[in-house]
C-alpha positions, 0 to 999 in steps of 0.5 A: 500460529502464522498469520498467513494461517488465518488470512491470504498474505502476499507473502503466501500467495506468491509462495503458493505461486512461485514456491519461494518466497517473494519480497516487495523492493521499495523504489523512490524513482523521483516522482511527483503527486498531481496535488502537489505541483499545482495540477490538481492541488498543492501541499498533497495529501494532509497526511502524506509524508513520503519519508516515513514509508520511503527509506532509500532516499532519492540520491541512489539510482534504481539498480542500486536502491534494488542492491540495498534493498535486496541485501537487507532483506535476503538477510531478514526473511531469506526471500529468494526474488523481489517484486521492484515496488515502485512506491514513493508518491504517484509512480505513473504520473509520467509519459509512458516513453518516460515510465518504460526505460524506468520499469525496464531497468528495475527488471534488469535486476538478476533477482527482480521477477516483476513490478508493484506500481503504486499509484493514484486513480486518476493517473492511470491513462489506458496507454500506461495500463498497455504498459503494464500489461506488456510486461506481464504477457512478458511472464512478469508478476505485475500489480497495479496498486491504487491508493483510494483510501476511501470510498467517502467523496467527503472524506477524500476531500478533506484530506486533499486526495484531488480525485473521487471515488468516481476516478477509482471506479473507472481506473479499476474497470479499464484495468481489469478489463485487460486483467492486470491485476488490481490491489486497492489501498485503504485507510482505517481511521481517516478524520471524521471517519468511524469503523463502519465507514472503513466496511462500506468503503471495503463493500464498494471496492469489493463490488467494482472487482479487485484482487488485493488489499493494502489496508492500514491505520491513520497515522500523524508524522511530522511534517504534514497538515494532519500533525497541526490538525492533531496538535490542535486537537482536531484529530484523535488517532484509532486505538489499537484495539479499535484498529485491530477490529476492524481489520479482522473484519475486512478480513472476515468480510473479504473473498478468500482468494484477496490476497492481503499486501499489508494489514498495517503500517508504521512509521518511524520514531524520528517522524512518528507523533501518534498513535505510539503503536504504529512504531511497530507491526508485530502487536498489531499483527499478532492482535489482528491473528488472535481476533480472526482466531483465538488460538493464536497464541502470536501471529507472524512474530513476537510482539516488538518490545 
């Protein structure tokens, strides 16, 4: 059984949407974090490495990163068109007269059919929202992704977020009062954080409105502030189990039309410290699927060795 049987997958939706199969195109386009260059704070966030999710580097140019990525994953997964995912660090954190030529020219590509912007709550001004709406009164899919993390005030403090939950609840309502379509990151297992704070900050987001969830476990790579917390020993990573139950429930907890970006996340080997099993998503996947339905005998691949 597939795990886009059991829960609304990106990968579904816009097959049901579309009828092909769609694929996100990770873009680094050079920018910043407001808690990085003194705006809001320095350092960024305490877990934040970029390079462990960013792999095309900041050298290569938007259409060739799109190239690179297209001919991997056309390879991987046969998907027909692209979605250009705007995803290291804050990618509105710019005049809009600097984002439209960047947006515009990933949308040249022949195969890319639409934006993912990820994002930060507080970087998210009206005209930037204009922005994205024209291109999807345009006919582009387009999606606005906030990184939350948490709906704890305390928590996003700690991990040195630079904004509140005040920020996202504002950011969501001005966006969804133009109908652009929202999808919200969350963290399972932040530091001093348990399982059932991660279904509160859910209950919260679901009550504001949102039409996607990006959900996925702590992890502690090199280079960051949670990896001397976690040397220290003041910071102890989910267990698999632990993490797989909680995100079936904010599956089971979720409307059926959320349409779920991601379910884990990974790191790599170079740069992972722990847990060890977020070096790959199929064991966790296939965890997750075998929770919300026990006659999974595996979700969307075999398990990674």
């Amino acid at each position: 059984m597939q795990l886009a049987q059991v829960v609304n997958t990106f990968g579904r939706a816009m097959r049901r949407r579309y009828g092909y199969k769609v694929h996100k195109l990770p873009i680094d386009a050079g920018f910043t974090c407001p808690n990085r260059d003194g705006n809001r704070g320095r350092g960024g966030c305490t877990f934040c490495n970029n390079r462990s999710f960013s792999p095309n580097g900041r050298r290569a140019s938007i259409p060739d990163q799109l190239d690179t990525g297209a001919r991997i994953v056309r390879r991987l997964t046969r998907a027909a068109r692209y979605l250009a995912y705007f995803q290291a660090y804050t990618n509105t954190y710019a005049a809009v007269e600097e984002l439209a030529p960047l947006y515009d020219e990933a949308l040249r590509h022949d195969d890319v059919i639409g934006l993912s912007v990820g994002t930060r709550p507080d970087c998210v001004p009206d005209e930037v929202l204009d922005l994205l709406c024209a291109h999807r009164d345009r006919g582009r899919e387009v999606w606005l992704e906030l990184g939350l993390q948490s709906a704890f005030d305390d928590s996003l403090r700690r991990v040195n977020r630079g904004h509140g939950f005040a920020e996202y609840a504002d950011a969501v309502r001005r966006a969804r009062r133009r109908g652009l379509q929202v999808c919200t990151h969350l963290i399972v297992g932040l530091p001093g954080e348990r399982a059932a704070d991660s279904l509160v900050s859910l209950e919260r987001v679901l009550e504001h409105g949102v039409d996607g969830l990006k959900v996925h476990p702590l992890h502690v790579v090199r280079g960051t502030k949670l990896a001397l917390e976690w040397r220290r020993g003041g910071y102890r990573p989910l267990a698999l189990e632990d993490y797989a139950e909680v995100a079936a429930e904010i599956v089971r907890r979720s409307p059926p039309q959320i349409v779920f970006h991601r379910l884990t996340g990974t790191a790599g080997r170079t740069l992972l410290l722990a847990p060890e099993w977020c070096a790959g998503k199929w064991a966790v996947l296939n965890r997750i699927a075998r929770i919300l339905d026990p006659a999974c005998a595996g979700a969307a691949a075999p398990a990674a060795p």
